[in-house]
C-alpha positions in Angstrom: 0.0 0.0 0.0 1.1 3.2 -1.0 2.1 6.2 1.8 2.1 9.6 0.1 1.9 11.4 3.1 5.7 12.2 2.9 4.6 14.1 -0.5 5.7 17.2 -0.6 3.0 20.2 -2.3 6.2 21.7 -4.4 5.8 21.2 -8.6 8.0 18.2 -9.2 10.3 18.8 -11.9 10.3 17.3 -15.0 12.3 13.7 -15.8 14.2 13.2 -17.9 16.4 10.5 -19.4 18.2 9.4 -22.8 17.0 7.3 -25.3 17.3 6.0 -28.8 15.6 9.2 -30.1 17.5 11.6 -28.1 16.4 13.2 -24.6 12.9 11.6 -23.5 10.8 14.1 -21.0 8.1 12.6 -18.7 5.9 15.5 -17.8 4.4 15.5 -14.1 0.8 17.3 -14.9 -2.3 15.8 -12.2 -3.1 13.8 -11.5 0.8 12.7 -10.3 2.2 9.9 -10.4 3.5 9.2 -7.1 5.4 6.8 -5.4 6.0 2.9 -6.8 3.7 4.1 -9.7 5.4 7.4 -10.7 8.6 4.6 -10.4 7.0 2.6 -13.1 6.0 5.3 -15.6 10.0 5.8 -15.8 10.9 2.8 -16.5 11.3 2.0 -20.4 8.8 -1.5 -19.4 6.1 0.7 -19.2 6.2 3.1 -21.6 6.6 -0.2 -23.8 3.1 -1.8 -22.6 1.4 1.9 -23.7 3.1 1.9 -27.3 2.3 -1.8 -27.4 -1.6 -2.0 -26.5 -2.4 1.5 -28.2 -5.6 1.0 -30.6 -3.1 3.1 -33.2 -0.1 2.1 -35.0 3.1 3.9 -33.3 5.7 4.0 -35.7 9.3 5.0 -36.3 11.6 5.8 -39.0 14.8 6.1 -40.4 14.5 9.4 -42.4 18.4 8.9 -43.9 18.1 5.6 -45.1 15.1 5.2 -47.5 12.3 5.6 -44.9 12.7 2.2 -43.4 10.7 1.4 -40.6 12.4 0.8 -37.6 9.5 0.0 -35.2 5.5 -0.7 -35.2 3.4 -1.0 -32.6 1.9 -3.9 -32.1 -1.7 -3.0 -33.9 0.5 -2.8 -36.9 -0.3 -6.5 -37.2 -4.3 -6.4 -36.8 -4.7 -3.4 -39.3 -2.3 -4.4 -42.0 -2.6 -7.9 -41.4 1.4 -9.0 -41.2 3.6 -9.8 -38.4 5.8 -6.9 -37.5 8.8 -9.9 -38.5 7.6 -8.9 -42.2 9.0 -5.7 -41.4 12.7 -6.9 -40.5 13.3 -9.0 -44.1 11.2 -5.7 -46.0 11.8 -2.3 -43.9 9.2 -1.1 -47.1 6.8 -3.8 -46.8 4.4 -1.5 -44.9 4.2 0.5 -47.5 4.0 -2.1 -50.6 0.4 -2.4 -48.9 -0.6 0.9 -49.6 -2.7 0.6 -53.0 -1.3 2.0 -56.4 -3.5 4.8 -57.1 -2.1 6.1 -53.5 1.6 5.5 -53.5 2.8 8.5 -55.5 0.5 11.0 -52.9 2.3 9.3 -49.6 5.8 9.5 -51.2 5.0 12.9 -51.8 3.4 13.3 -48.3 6.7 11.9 -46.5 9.5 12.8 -48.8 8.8 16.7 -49.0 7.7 17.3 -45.4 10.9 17.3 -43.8 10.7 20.3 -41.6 11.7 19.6 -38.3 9.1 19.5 -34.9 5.9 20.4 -36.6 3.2 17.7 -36.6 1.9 16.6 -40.2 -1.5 14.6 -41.2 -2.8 12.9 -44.6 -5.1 10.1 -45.4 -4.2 7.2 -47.5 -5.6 3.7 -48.1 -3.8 0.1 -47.9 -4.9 -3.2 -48.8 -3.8 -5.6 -46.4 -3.1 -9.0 -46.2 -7.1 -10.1 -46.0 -7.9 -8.0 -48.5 -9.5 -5.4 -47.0 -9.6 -2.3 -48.3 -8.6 0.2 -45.3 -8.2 4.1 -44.6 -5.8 5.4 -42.8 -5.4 8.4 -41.3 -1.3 9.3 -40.3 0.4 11.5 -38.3 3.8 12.1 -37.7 6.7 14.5 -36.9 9.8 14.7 -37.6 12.9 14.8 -35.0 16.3 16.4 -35.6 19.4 14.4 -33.7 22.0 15.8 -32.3 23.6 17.5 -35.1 20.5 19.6 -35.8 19.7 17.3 -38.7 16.3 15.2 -40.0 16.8 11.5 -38.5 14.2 10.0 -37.2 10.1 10.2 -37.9 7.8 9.5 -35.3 3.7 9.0 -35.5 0.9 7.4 -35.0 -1.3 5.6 -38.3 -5.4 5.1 -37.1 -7.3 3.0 -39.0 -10.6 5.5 -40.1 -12.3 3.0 -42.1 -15.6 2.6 -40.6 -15.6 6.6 -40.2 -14.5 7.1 -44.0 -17.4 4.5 -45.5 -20.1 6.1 -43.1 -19.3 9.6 -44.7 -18.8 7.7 -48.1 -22.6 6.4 -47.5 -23.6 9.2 -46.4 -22.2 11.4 -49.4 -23.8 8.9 -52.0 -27.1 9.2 -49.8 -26.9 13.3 -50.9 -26.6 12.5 -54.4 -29.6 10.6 -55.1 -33.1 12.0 -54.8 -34.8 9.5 -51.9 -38.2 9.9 -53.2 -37.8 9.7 -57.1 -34.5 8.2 -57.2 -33.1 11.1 -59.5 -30.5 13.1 -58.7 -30.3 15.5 -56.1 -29.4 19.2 -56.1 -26.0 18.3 -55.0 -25.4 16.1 -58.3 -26.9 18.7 -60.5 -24.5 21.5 -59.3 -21.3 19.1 -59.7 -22.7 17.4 -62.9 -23.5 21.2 -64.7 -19.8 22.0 -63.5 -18.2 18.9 -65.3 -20.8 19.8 -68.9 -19.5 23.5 -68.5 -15.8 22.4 -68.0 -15.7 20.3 -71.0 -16.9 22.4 -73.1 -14.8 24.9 -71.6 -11.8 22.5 -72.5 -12.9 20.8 -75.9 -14.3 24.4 -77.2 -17.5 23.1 -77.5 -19.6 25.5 -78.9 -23.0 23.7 -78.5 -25.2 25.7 -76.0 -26.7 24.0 -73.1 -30.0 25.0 -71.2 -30.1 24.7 -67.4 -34.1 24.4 -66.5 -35.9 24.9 -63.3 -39.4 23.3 -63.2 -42.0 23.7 -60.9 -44.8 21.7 -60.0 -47.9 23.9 -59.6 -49.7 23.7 -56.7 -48.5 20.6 -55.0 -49.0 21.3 -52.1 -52.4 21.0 -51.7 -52.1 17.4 -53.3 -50.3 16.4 -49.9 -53.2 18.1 -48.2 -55.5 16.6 -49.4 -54.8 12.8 -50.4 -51.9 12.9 -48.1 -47.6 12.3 -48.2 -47.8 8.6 -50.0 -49.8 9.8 -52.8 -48.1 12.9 -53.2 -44.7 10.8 -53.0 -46.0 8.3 -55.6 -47.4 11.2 -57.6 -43.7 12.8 -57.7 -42.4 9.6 -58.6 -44.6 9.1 -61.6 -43.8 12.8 -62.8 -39.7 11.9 -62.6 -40.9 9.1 -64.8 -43.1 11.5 -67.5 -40.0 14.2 -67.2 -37.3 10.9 -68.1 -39.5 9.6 -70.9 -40.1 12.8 -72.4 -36.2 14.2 -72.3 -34.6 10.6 -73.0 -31.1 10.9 -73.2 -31.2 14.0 -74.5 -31.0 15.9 -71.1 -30.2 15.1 -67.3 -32.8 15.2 -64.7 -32.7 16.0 -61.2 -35.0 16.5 -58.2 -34.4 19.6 -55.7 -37.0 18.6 -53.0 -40.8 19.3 -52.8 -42.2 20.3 -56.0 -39.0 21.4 -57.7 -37.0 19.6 -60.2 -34.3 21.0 -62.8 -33.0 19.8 -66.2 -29.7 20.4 -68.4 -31.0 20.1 -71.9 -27.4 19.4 -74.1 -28.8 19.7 -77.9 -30.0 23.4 -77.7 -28.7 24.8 -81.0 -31.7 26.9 -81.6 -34.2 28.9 -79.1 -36.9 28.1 -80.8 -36.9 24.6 -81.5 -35.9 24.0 -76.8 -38.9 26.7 -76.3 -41.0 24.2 -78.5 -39.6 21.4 -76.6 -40.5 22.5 -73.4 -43.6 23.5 -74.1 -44.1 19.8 -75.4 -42.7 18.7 -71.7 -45.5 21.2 -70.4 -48.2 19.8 -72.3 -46.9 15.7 -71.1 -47.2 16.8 -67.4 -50.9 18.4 -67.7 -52.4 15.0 -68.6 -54.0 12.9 -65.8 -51.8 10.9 -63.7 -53.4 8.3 -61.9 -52.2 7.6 -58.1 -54.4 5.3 -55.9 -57.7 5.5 -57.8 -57.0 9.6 -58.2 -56.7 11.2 -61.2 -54.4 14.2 -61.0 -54.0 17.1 -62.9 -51.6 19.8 -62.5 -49.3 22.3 -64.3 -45.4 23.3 -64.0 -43.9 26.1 -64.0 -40.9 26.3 -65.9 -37.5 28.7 -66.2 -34.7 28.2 -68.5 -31.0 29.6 -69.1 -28.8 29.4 -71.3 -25.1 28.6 -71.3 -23.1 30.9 -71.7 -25.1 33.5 -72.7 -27.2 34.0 -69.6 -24.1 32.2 -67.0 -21.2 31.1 -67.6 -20.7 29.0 -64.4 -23.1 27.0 -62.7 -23.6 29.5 -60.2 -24.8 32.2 -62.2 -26.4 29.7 -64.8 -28.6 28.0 -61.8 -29.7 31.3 -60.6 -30.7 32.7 -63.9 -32.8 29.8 -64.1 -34.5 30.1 -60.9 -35.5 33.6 -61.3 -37.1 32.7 -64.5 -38.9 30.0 -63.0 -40.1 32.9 -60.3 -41.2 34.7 -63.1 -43.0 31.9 -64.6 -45.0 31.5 -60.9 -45.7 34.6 -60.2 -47.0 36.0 -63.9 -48.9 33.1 -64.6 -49.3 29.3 -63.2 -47.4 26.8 -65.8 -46.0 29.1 -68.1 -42.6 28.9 -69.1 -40.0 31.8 -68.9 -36.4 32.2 -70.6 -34.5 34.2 -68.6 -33.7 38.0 -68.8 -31.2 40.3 -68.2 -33.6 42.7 -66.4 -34.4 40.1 -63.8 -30.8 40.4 -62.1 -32.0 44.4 -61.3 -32.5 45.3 -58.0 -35.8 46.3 -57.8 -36.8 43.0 -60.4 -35.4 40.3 -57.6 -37.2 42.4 -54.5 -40.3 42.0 -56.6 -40.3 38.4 -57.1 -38.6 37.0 -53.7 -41.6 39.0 -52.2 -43.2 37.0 -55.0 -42.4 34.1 -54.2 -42.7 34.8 -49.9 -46.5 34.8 -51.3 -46.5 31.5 -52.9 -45.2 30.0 -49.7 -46.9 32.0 -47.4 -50.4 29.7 -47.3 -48.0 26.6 -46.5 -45.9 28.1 -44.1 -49.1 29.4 -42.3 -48.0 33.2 -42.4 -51.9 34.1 -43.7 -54.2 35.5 -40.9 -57.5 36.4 -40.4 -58.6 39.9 -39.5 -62.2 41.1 -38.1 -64.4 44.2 -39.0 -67.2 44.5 -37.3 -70.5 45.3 -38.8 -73.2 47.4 -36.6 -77.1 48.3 -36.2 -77.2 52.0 -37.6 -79.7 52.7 -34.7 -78.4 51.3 -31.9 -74.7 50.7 -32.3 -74.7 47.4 -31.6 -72.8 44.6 -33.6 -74.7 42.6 -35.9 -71.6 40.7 -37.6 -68.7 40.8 -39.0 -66.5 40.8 -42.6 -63.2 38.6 -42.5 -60.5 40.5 -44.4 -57.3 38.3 -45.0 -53.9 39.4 -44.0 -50.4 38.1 -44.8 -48.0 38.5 -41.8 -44.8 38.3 -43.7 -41.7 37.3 -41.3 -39.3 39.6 -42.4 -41.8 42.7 -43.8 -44.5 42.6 -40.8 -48.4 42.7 -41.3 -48.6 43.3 -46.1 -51.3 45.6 -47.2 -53.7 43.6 -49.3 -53.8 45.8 -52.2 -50.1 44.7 -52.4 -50.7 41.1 -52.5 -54.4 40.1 -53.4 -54.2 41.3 -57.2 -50.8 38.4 -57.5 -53.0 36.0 -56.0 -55.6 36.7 -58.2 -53.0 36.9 -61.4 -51.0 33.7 -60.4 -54.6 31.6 -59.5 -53.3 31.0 -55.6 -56.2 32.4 -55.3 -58.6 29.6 -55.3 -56.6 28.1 -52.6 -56.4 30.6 -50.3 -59.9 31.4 -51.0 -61.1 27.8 -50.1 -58.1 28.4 -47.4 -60.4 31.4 -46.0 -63.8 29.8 -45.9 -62.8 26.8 -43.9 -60.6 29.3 -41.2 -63.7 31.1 -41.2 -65.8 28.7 -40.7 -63.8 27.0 -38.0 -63.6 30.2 -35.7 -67.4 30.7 -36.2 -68.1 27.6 -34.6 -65.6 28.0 -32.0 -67.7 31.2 -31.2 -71.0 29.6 -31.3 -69.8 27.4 -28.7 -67.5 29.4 -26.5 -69.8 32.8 -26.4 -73.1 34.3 -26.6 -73.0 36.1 -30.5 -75.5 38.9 -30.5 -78.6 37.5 -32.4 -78.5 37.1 -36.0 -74.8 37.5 -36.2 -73.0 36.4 -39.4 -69.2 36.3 -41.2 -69.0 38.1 -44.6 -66.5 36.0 -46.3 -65.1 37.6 -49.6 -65.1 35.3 -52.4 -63.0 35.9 -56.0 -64.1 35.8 -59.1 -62.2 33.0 -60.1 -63.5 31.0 -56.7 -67.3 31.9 -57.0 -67.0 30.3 -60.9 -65.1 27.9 -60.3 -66.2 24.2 -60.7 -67.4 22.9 -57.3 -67.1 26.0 -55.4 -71.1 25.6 -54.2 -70.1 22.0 -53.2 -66.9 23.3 -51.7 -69.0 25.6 -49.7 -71.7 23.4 -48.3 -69.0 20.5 -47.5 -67.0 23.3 -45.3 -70.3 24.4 -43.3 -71.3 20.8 -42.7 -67.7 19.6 -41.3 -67.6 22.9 -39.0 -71.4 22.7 -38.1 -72.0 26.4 -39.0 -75.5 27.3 -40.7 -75.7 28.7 -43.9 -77.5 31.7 -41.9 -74.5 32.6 -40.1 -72.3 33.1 -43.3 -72.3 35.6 -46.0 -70.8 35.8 -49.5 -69.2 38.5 -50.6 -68.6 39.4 -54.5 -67.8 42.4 -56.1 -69.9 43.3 -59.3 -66.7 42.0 -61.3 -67.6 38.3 -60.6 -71.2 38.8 -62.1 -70.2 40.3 -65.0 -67.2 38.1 -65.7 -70.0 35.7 -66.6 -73.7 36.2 -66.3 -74.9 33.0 -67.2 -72.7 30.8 -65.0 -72.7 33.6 -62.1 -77.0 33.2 -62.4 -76.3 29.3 -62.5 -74.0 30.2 -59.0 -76.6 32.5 -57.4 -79.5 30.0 -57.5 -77.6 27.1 -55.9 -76.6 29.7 -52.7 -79.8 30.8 -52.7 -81.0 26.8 -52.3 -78.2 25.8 -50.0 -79.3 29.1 -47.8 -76.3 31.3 -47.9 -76.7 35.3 -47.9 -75.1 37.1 -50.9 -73.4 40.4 -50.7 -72.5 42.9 -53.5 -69.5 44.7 -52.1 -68.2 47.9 -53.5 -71.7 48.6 -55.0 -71.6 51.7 -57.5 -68.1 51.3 -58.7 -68.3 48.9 -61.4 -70.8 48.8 -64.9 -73.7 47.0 -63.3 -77.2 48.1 -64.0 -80.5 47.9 -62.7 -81.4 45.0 -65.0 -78.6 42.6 -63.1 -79.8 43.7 -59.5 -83.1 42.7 -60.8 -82.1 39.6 -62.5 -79.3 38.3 -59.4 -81.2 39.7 -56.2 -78.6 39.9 -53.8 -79.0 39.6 -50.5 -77.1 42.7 -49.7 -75.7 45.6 -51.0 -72.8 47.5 -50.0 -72.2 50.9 -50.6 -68.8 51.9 -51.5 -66.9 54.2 -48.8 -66.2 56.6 -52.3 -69.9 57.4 -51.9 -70.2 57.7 -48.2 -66.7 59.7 -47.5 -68.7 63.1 -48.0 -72.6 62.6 -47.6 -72.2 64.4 -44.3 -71.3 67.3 -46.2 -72.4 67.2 -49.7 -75.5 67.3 -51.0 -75.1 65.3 -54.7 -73.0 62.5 -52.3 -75.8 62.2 -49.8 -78.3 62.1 -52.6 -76.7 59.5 -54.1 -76.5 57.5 -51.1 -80.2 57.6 -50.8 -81.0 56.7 -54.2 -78.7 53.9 -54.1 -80.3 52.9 -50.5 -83.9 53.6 -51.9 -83.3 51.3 -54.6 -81.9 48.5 -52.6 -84.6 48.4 -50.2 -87.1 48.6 -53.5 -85.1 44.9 -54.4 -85.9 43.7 -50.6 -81.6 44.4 -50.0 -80.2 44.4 -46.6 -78.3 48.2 -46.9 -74.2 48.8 -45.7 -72.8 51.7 -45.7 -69.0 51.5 -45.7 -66.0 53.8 -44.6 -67.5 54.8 -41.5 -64.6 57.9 -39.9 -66.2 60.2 -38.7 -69.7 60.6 -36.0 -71.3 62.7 -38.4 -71.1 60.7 -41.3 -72.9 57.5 -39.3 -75.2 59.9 -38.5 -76.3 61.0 -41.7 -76.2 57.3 -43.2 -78.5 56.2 -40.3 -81.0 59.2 -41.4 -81.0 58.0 -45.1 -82.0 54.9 -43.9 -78.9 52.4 -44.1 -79.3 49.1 -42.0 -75.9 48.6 -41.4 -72.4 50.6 -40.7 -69.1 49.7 -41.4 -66.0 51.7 -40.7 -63.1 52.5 -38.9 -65.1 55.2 -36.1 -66.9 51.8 -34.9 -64.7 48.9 -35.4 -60.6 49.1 -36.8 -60.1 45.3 -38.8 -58.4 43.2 -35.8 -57.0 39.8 -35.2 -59.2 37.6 -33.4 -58.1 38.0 -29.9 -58.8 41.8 -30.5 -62.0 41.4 -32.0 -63.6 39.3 -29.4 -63.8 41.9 -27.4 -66.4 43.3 -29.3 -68.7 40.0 -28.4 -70.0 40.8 -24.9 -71.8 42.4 -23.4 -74.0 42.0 -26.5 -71.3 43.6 -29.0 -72.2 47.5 -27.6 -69.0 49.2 -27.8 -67.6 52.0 -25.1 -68.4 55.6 -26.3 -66.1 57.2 -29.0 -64.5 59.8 -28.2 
């Protein structure tokens, strides 16, 4: 048993003693070694037993004669698969392992490092005695003898190979596309960089098209029939994109909805514009997934080498901001790119752009609140849901900004169905959660494009049964735009509503070209005077009198009468006189989010005095 109370607290120095190698220092950092064990960690036995039963290889050797190896470790034997005897007969054998398309790099390695004390690293591979292919990763330094000059190397050789094929895997993993099994991004970028080389070096003069393709509205496929039909759906469009380019092109996919192409045999603009228009037209037929038959559009942007880029950088984002283009001027159109896309203000545009094709599937949409009151007594009679985009880097986006691109792209129609259901779902969360003042209702605004689109009644009555909401409760809103789009089909609209119970609302009333004749023939079930009208009837005569005639008249059709842009006490006043039902307006209610505006549902929606 050890007694270390004789131990003294000064720093013991450091031993030393000679060797082989020259002078050998045994430094005494804590924990110390003390006693019989500090004893044995001089002795030459022990250092022995550490080089010996180290998981690395230690190595020496002889610098000034050829690089023989004057001593391994004993792991030399499990990793190359010899006995260190081999080594005795062969001082090279060691290195008559490493394979042939490695021995000129490690000769190199060891041969032209020779500067003295600094530590050096490289990677190399062997293949030993079992055949085994191994990696090894070496480090060594160099020690001068006495004279000042190279005589001995020194290091330690650690078998990496199960590290090496992991990141091997894991690298071939990246290349391939999981879902599709085409290529990934990361194969695209080095696979343009070896076309763009070669014709760099051959002076190829054949241009070559880099494409960025887009499938249109995907995500609601996901949605709606869920991940393994939208995978299997992806899959069968990698096949359509493969058959259709042959060998003429490569294919890649860059996640989601994106894939990209490198068309090769590009010699005229014309004849690849034609082509991909034909590669349009092949992904717009049906594809059948699971008993669904799915039709969609892409959205295509193309480049050209080395006109638009010249390196795959510049080339891949040429293409990309075409493809923008494409999205945001029109759903699966097709785009070459232009110079006036790189400007400043151009990119701004689309990246905001593009933010609003993401923004419904990154959940950055909101719904805001305006109430709607009794002219007479003040109190809230409903409200109209105004949709707001909450962008993460731009704050709350004015909707004059961003509904006319929905509208223009088509996102539209989603976020319009995307509206009705949020609406819906907070309705009958208030139904059940609070006393709503009797009779109250949601105006929902609906789109031209949404009110004639196929389904859309269904659409409607489907999203009022799953929430349990009555038709009562919810009002349509359309501007006189979406009657006159298409009277006959708009009539055809109006009817089924009408059947299924739903309120109809004219909004903006008195700025479009509608006349008497389609109030008479639609009979909506209210009418909305436009805040352009009812700015200055507190104050002008013609403006008042056009109010009433405009309230007059709907009252003559049996219309429910609004009066909107509300500011000011007077004007609510005067609107009340002429006989409006309803007000609407900033003085009585600001659009809020929902936590706001439920504070407007008790006592009874009466709201605190204005000052």
């Amino acid at each position: 048993m050890l007694d270390d109370s004789r131990e003294t607290k000064k720093t013991r120095p450091a031993h030393s003693r000679k060797s082989a190698f020259g002078k050998l220092t045994v430094v005494d950092n804590k924990p110390r070694l003390t006693g019989s064990l500090l004893a044995q960690a001089e002795s030459a036995n022990f250092l022995q037993e550490l080089i010996e039963y180290a998981p690395a290889v230690m190595f020496c050797h002889d610098i000034e004669h050829n690089d023989n190896c004057l001593f391994v470790s004993k792991a030399f034997e499990d990793i190359w698969g010899m006995p260190r005897s081999a080594l005795q007969t062969n001082p090279r054998a060691w290195s008559d392992s490493i394979i042939p398309e490695d021995r000129e790099f490690v000769e190199q390695r060891f041969h032209e490092n020779l500067e003295m004390g600094k530590a050096q690293e490289f990677e190399y591979r062997i293949r030993n005695t079992r055949n085994e292919l191994r990696y090894i990763h070496a480090r060594f330094i160099n020690l001068p003898n006495a004279y000042g000059q190279g005589a001995h190397r020194i290091g330690f050789a650690s078998d990496i190979t199960d590290r090496r094929l992991a990141e091997l895997e894991a690298y071939e993993v990246a290349q391939q596309d999981g879902v599709t099994g085409l290529a990934s991004r990361q194969a695209y970028s080095r696979t343009l960089a070896e076309m763009l080389s070669s014709r760099d070096i051959g002076g190829n003069e054949e241009k070559l098209v880099a494409v960025f393709l887009d499938i249109d509205r995907f995500g609601k496929i996901n949605d709606t029939l869920g991940h393994s039909v939208g995978d299997e759906y992806l899959r069968k469009v990698a096949e359509r994109i493969k058959a259709f380019i042959g060998t003429r092109g490569y294919v890649a996919r860059f996640g989601g909805d994106e894939f990209a192409l490198i068309l090769t045999d590009c010699d005229e603009l014309a004849s690849t514009h034609s082509r991909l228009i034909g590669l349009q037209q092949a992904l717009t037929q049906p594809i059948s997934v699971d008993g669904e038959q799915i039709v969609t559009t892409a959205s295509m942007g193309a480049a050209c080498y080395p006109v638009d880029g010249d390196d795959p950088g510049s080339l891949m984002r040429a293409a990309e901001l075409a493809m923008v283009r494409s999205k945001t001027r029109r759903r699966g159109s097709l785009t070459f790119y232009k110079p006036e896309l790189t400007s400043k203000s151009t990119r701004d545009r689309l990246r905001r752009d593009m933010d609003l094709r993401k923004a419904l599937s990154r959940k950055q949409f909101e719904l805001f609140y305006q109430g709607k009151f009794h002219s007479t007594s003040r109190q809230l009679a409903g409200a109209e849901v105004l949709l707001r985009w909450r962008h993460p880097v731009h704050g709350l986006v004015s909707p004059a900004e961003f509904i006319p691109q929905l509208e223009d792209s088509g996102d539209i129609l989603e976020v319009g169905h995307w509206i009705l259901d949020a609406a819906c779902e907070q309705l009958a969360i208030w139904q059940k959660q609070s006393s709503l003042p009797t009779g109250f209702s949601l105006a929902i605004n609906v789109s031209a494009a949404q009110f004639l689109s196929t389904g859309f009644v269904e659409d409607v009555q489907e999203t009022m049964n799953r929430h349990q909401v009555p038709a009562s409760a919810i009002e349509l809103e359309l501007t006189e735009s979406a009657i006159l789009a298409d009277p006959g089909r708009a009539e055809l609209v109006f009817d089924q509503l009408r059947e299924a119970g739903l309120r109809i609302a004219i909004d903006d009333f008195g700025t479009g070209y509608s006349s008497m004749s389609y109030l008479r023939r639609f009979r909506p079930n209210v009418l909305k005077i436009d805040r352009s009208f009812t700015l200055g009837c507190d104050t002008d005569e013609t403006s008042l009198g056009i109010v009433e005639s405009i309230i007059q008249l709907g009252r003559t059709l049996g219309m429910t009468i609004v009066a909107e842009g509300i500011e000011t006490t007077p004007q609510a006043d005067s609107l009340g006189r002429a006989g409006s039902d309803l007000l609407q307006g900033f003085l009585l209610s600001k659009p809020a989010p929902r936590d706001q505006f439920e504070a407007l549902l008790a006592p009874r929606g009466t709201l605190p005095e204005m000052p």
